[in-house]
Every structure is written in structure tokens, then in C-alpha cells.
C-alpha positions in Angstrom: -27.7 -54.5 30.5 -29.6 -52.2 32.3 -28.0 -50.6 35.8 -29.4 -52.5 38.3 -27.8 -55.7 36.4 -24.4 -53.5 36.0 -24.2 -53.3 39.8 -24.7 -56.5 40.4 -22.4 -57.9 38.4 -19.9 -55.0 39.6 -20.6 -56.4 43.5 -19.3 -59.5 42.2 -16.8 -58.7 39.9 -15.4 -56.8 43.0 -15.8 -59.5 46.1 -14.2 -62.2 43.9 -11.5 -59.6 43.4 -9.1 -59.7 46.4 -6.0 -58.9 44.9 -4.4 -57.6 41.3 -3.8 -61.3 40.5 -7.7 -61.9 40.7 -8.8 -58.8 39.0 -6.7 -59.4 36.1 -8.0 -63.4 36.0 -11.3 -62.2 36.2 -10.8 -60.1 33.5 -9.0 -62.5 31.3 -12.4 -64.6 32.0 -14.6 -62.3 30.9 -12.9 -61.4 27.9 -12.5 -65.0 26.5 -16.3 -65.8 27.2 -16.7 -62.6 25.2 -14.4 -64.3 22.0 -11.2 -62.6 22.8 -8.3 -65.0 22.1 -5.5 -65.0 24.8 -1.6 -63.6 23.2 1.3 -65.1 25.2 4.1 -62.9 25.1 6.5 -65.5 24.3 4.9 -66.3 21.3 4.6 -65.3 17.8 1.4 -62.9 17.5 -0.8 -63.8 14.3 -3.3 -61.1 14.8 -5.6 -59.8 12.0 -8.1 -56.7 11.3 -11.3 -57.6 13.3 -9.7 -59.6 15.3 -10.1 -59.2 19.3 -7.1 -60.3 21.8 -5.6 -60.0 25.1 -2.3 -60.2 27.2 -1.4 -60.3 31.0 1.8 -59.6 32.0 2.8 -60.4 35.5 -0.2 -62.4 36.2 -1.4 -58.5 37.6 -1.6 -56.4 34.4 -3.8 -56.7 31.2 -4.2 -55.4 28.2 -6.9 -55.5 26.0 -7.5 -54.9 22.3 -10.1 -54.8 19.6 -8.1 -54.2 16.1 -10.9 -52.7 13.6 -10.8 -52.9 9.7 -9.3 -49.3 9.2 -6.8 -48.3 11.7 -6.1 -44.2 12.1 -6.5 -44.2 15.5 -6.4 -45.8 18.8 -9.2 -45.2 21.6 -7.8 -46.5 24.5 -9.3 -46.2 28.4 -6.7 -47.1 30.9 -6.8 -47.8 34.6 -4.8 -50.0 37.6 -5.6 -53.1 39.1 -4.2 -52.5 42.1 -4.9 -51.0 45.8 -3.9 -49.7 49.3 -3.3 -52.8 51.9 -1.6 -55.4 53.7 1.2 -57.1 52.4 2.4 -59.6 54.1 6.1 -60.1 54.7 8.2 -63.3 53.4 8.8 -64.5 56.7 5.6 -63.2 58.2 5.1 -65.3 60.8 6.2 -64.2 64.4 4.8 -65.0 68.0 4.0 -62.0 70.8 2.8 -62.8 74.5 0.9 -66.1 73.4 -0.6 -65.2 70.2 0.5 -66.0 66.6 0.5 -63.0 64.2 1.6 -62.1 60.3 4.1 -59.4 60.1 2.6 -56.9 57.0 3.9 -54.4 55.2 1.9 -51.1 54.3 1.4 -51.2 50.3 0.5 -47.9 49.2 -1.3 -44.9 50.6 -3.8 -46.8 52.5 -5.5 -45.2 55.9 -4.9 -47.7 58.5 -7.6 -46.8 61.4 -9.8 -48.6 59.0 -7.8 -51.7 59.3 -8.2 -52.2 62.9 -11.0 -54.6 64.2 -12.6 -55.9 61.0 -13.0 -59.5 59.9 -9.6 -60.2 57.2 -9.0 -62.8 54.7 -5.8 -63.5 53.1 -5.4 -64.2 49.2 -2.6 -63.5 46.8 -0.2 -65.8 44.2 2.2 -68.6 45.2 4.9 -70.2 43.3 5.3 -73.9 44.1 7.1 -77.2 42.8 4.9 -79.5 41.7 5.6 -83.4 41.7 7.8 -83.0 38.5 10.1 -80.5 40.4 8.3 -77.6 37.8 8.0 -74.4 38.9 4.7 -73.5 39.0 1.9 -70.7 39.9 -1.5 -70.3 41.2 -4.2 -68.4 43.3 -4.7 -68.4 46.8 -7.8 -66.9 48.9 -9.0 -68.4 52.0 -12.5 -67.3 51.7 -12.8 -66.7 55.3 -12.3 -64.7 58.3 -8.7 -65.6 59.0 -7.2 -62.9 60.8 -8.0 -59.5 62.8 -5.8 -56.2 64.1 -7.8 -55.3 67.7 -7.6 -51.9 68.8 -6.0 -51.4 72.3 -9.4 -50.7 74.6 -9.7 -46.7 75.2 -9.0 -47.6 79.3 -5.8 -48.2 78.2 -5.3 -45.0 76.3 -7.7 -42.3 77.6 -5.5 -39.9 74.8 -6.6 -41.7 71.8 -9.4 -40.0 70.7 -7.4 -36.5 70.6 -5.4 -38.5 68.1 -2.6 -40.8 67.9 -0.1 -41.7 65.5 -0.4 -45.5 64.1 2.9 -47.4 63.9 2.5 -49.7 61.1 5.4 -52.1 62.1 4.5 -52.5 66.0 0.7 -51.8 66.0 -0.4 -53.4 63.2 0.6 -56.9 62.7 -2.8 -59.2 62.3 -3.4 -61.9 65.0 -4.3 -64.9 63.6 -4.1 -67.6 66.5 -3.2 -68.7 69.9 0.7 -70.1 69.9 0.6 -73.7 71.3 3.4 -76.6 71.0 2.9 -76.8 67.5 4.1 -74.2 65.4 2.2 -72.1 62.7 2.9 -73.4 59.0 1.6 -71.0 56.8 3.3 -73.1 53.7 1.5 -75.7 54.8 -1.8 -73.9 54.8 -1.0 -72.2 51.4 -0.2 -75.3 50.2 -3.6 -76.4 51.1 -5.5 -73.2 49.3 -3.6 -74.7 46.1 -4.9 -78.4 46.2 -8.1 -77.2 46.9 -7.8 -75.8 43.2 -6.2 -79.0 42.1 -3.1 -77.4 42.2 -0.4 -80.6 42.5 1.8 -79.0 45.4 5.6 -80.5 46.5 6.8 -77.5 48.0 5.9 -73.7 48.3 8.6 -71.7 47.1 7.3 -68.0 47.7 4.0 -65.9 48.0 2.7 -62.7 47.4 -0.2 -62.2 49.5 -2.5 -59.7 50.9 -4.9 -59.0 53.5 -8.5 -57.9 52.6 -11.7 -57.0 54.4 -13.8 -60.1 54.4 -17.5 -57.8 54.1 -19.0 -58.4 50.9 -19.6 -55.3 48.6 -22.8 -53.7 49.2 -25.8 -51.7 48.4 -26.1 -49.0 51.3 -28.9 -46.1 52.0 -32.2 -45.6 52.1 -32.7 -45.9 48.5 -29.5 -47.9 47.4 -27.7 -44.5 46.5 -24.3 -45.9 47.4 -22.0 -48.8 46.5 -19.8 -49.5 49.5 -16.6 -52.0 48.9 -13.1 -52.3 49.2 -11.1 -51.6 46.2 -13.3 -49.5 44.7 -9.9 -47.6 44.0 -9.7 -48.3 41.2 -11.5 -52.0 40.0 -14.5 -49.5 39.2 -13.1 -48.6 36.4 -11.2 -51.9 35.6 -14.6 -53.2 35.5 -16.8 -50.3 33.6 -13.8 -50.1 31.4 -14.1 -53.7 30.7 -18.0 -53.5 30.3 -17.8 -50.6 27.8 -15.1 -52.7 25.5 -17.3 -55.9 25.8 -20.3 -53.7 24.6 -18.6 -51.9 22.0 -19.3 -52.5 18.4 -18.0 -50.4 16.0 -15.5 -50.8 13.8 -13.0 -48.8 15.5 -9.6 -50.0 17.0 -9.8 -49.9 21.1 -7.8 -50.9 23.8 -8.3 -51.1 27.5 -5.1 -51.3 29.9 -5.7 -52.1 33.1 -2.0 -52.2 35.1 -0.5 -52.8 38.8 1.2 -50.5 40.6 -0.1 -47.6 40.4 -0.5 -46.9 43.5 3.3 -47.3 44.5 4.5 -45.1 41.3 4.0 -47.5 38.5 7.7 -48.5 38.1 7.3 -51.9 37.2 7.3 -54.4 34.5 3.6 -54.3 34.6 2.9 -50.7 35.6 2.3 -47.8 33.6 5.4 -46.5 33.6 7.2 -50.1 32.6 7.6 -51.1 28.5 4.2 -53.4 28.4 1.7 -51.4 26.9 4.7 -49.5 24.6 6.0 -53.2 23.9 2.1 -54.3 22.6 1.8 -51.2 20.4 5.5 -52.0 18.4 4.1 -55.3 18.2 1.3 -54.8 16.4 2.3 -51.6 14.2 6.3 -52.5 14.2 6.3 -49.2 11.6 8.0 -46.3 13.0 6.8 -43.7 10.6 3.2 -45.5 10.4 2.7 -46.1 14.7 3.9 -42.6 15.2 0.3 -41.3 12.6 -1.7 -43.1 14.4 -0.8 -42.4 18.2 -0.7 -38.8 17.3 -4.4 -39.3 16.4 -5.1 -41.4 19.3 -6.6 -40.5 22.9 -6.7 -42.3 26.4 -9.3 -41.9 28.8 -6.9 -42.1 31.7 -10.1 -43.5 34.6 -9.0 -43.5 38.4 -11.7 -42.3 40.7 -11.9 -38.4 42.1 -12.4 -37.1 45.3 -15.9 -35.9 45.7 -16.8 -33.7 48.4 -17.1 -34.7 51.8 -20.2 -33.8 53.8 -17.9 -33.1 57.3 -15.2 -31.9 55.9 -16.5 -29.6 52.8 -13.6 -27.3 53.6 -11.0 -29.8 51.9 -12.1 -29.1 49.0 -12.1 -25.8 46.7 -15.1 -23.9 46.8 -15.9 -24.1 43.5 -15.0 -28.0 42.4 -16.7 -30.0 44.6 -17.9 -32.9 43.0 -20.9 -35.4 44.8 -21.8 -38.5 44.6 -24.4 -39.9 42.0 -24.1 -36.2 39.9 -21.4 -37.7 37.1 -18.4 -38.6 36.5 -15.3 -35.9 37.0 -13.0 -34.2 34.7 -9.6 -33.9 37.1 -7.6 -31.0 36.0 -4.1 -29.8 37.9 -1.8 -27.3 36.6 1.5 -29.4 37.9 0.3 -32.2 35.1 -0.4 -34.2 38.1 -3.4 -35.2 35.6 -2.9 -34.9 31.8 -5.9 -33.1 31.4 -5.6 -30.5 28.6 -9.1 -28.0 27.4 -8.8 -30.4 23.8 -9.1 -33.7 25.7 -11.0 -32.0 28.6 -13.6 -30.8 25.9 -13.3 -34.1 24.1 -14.8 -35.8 27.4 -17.7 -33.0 27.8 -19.1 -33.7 24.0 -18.9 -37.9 25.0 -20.9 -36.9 28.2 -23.6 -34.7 26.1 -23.5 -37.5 23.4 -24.3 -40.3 26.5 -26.8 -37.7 28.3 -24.7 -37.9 31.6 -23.8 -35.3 33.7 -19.9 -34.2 34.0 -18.5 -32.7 37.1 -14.7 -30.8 37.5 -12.1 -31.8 40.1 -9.2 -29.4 41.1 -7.0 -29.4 43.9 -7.1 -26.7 46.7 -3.9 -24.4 45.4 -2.5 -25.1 49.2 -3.4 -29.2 49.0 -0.8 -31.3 47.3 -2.3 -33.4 44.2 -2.1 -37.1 43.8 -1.5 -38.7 40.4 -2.5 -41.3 37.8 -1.1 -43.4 35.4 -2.7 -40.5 32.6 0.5 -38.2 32.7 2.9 -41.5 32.6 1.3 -42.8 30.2 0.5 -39.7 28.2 4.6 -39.4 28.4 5.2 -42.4 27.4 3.4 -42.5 24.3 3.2 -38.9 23.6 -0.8 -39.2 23.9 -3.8 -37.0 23.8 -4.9 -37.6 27.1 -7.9 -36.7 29.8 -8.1 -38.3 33.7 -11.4 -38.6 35.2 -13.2 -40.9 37.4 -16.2 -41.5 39.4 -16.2 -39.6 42.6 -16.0 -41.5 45.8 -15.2 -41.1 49.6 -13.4 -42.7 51.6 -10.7 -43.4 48.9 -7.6 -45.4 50.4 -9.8 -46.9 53.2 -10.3 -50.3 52.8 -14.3 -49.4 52.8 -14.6 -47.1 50.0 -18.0 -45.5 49.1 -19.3 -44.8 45.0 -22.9 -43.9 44.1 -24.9 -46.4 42.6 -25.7 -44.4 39.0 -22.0 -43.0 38.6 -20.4 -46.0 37.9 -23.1 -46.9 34.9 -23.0 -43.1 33.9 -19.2 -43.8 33.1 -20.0 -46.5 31.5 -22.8 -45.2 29.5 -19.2 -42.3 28.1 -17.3 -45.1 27.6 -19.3 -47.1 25.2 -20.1 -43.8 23.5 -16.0 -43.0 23.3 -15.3 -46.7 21.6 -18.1 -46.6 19.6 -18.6 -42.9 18.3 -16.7 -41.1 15.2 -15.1 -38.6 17.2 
């Protein structure tokens, strides 16, 4: 796969990827065309050496595992499924001076100017009866323009442009109709979205859905230097962590986790800081003495993307780690463990970049800046883990329009394969 087919099929992979519940089927997809066979949780594992498996939890979280013939280690690459947005209340749907709109909560970090006066869609997961009276599941996108959040015209607020706050409960709800005598069913329009599957709907018990940006992913500059999308944070590196498993070939045990929440803390069932990925590791060494060798010889490329510098606002960033667009991925370092970056796994990641002849770039904080986070230190806790964050730097991160050069995300790739496959 050369990179002009890895973007491609990144553009996709991302516009058929609306929400975690997507990501993670199109994963699970991907991974059984590839020979991995599906693990249910409720079940009885009969895995073998050689063998190559996978398990959601959640419908929003996956992990993913290839168990090699001698097992001293674990190479694992870890990263979220989930991002900023919309959610849309449980009973979302409310009237204001002649126009139907879908109360929404703020999930996340997300930057809401962006939000205003774009073309959404609405897609998520719904639990239903079916004829039977069984509970069941299933996916939901409308595939269209469905909704919008206008701005209030600048006659009306001459101030605006000097800055204004944005209240996310009474400025923010999207419109999506004109209220007439009949009311807006939105169970009724969900239940649609199911049949359209061939889902066999009675009655629509709950949703979680969220609103997206309905512009397709794109190539943008002059000379294609730059992948513009929304959820590039972080189903970048859900997908080139995906790629670099499926591409893998050596006989070396490797995982890839790919969990929800992360951008609300993690606390979860699914998320890094819930029992999944600890759970799937006792499964499948259920040996104290023996799982507690091997994760002490293990390492986890922790991948969420960095901030890379910003060319009208340079001054955010310190003078000295300014990462840019299309020069590599970044090494994040912060001395809060904000990241889990240590100089061993830090170095680790430099020799897999020399290895893959790609270029590696270093992300600190400004000391007066607070630092976000990533599921490496929870994880790197958890499972007392040799661990290194990095990512491919972006702008625009939270928006929901992000911006990625077009050669970082196969660069990371490229360090990726090499980690799985390499004697380290």
C-alpha cells in the first residue's frame, strides 16, 4: 500500500466514521476480512499461538490481538475512538418561536464557533424491541444534511467580533424544521434509519446519538499537503494503528486497543481507565507470576495526535518544540506525567523512526500552559507499562474540522509496522 492508497482509504475509513459505534464496526470489519476471528466476552475463549482475535466491548471500544508462537512480550499501540461533539439529549426535542430544534449536550473539549452554520447529520446507536418483544441494537446515520446552528447576523450584535462568550444550552441547540400541527417524532424517524438496515423495529427504547459535520474528508492545498476532516482526533491513529497490525508479520505478539472516552476522562467500562483491556490480558495469561514477566517486558505506543505549531499564533507554543505539519510524527513529553513519556521509551520511539527512515519531532507544553492528557499514563498505571505518547501533529484539534498533513499519517504508519514487526 503505497500513500496515496493509505489516504484514500483513511478519507473513507474516516467519513463512514460518524461516531465511536461506527469506528469500532468499521474496525471489527476490517479485521475479520483480514482472518481475525471475533471473541464475545460471554463466551469461553479457545485461543491458540498464531492465532489472531478481536473483542468490542460497548459496541464503542476494541481490542485487537495477534498471539505469536513465543510470548515474552507484548507490543501494544493504543488509541480512543472517540471525539468532541454534540450529543443529543434523551428528550431532545423542544420548539422555539416556530422552529423545531434538538436540545445537545457538549461532549468533551470541543470548540463550538466551528459548530455554528455548517451542514449536520445525526448518527449514533439505538436500542429497540423488535417484533418478538427482544431487546435489540443497531446503527443509525441519516446520511444527510439534517440539521444546522445559524449564527445570529452581526446587525444584531455589532460586539461580536471583539468576542463573545458561547452558551452551549441557549445558543446552541440545532434547528431542524419548521413546527406545524404535526409534531416532530424523532422515534419515528430513528425507527426508520433501522429498517432501512433491515433492522425489525416495534418500538425505540433509547439512543445515543451525535451530531457531525456532513463535509466529506478532504485533500486541501496546492499540492495535497493536508488532510482536512472531522475526527481526526484521534481515528488517525485508530486507523494507522489498525493498518500497521493488518500489515504486520512477524511472529511477535501485538495488540492494538482502540477505547471510548477518552476525551471525557476515560472512566468507563470501555475506556482506558475501566477493567477491559486488564480483563483481556488475565484472560489470556490467567498466570500471575507468568503475566507479570511479560508486561514488565512489554511497551505501548500510547498514539493521540500533538499540537503542531500554529502559523498565527506561533507564540502558544515553546520556542523550542514546535512541531509542523508533514515533518513527522511527535514525541509528547510533560514533566506532570500528563504523558508517560520516559528517555527509555522516548529513545525506544527515536531508533523505530531511524529504523522506518521518518523524521521525529518533540512536543512540550509552554511551563505557563496547562497540558492535556492521554490514555498513555492511565494505561501505563494500570498495567504498570513501558510507555511513550506521540501522535501526528494537527491544527485545529477539538474543531469539528481538524487539519493533518498528508505524509504524517503514513510516516506513523511506516514506525508502526516497524515497532510490531522489529526485534527490539
Amino acid at each position: 500500500m503505497n500513500q496515496s492508497q493509505f489516504n484514500q482509504s483513511l478519507l473513507a475509513f474516516l467519513e463512514t466514521s460518524p461516531t465511536p459505534f461506527h469506528a469500532t464496526a468499521n474496525m471489527a470489519a476490517r479485521l475479520a476480512l483480514s482472518g481475525y476471528t471475533q471473541l464475545n466476552e460471554g463466551d469461553v475463549w479457545q485461543v491458540q499461538a498464531g492465532g489472531k482475535y478481536f473483542v468490542t466491548r460497548n459496541d464503542s471500544s476494541i481490542i485487537a490481538f495477534k498471539l505469536g508462537t513465543k510470548t515474552d512480550a507484548l507490543r501494544m499501540v493504543g488509541a480512543h475512538t472517540d471525539s468532541p461533539c454534540l450529543k443529543v439529549k434523551p428528550r431532545a426535542v423542544k420548539t422555539s418561536q416556530g422552529y423545531v430544534q434538538l436540545g445537545a449536550e457538549v461532549y468533551g473539549g470541543a470548540l463550538l464557533g466551528p459548530w455554528f452554520d455548517r451542514e449536520l447529520s445525526l448518527a449514533g446507536r439505538v436500542h429497540y424491541l423488535n417484533e418478538q418483544g427482544e431487546m435489540r441494537s443497531g446503527l443509525v446515520n441519516a446520511e444527510e444534511a439534517i440539521a444546522i446552528i445559524p449564527s445570529l447576523a452581526i446587525h444584531l450584535d455589532r460586539e461580536v467580533n471583539a468576542g463573545r462568550a458561547i452558551n452551549p444550552e441557549t445558543q446552541m441547540a440545532p434547528v431542524v424544521g419548521i413546527a406545524g400541527e404535526e409534531s416532530f417524532d424523532l422515534q419515528a424517524h430513528l425507527a426508520s434509519w433501522l429498517r432501512r438496515r433491515q433492522h425489525d423495529v416495534k418500538q425505540i427504547l433509547d439512543y445515543e446519538l451525535y451530531f457531525y459535520d456532513c463535509q466529506p474528508p478532504a485533500m486541501v492545498g496546492f499540492n495535497q499537503e493536508f488532510i482536512a476532516s472531522g475526527r481526526l482526533d484521534n481515528l488517525l491513529s485508530c486507523f494507522i494503528g489498525l493498518q500497521g497490525l493488518l500489515q504486520s508479520d512477524a511472529d511477535e505478539t501485538a495488540f492494538l486497543i482502540c477505547t471510548d472516552h477518552e476525551e471525557v476522562g476515560s472512566t468507563s467500562c470501555c475506556g482506558a481507565a475501566g477493567p477491559f483491556l486488564q480483563q483481556v490480558i488475565e484472560r489470556l495469561y490467567p498466570q500471575v507470576e507468568e503475566r507479570n514477566r511479560i508486561l514488565s517486558r512489554s511497551w505501548l505506543i500510547s498514539a493521540d495526535n500533538a499540537h503542531a505549531v500554529h502559523p498565527n499564533f506561533a507564540d502558544k507554543h515553546e520556542n523550542n518544540h514546535k512541531p509542523m505539519l508533514n515533518k513527522g510524527p511527535v514525541i509528547k513529553t510533560n514533566a506532570n506525567q500528563r504523558y508517560a513519556t520516559t528517555s527509555e521509551t522516548a529513545s525506544l520511539f527515536r531508533r523505530l523512526c531511524d529504523a522506518s527512515y521518518v523524521s521525529v519531532q518533540d512536543f512540550v507544553s509552554r511551563a505557563d500552559f496547562a497540558c492535556g492528557s492521554t490514555i498513555g499514563p492511565i494505561t501505563s498505571a494500570e498495567l504498570g507499562i513501558a510507555t511513550v505518547d506521540i501522535g501526528v501533529p494537527q491544527l485545529a484539534m477539538h474543531s469539528c474540522r481538524e487539519l493533518a498533513g498528508s505524509d504524517d499519517a503514513y510516516s506513523l504508519f511506516k514506525v508502526l509496522k516497524t515497532f510490531y514487526n522489529r526485534v527490539l
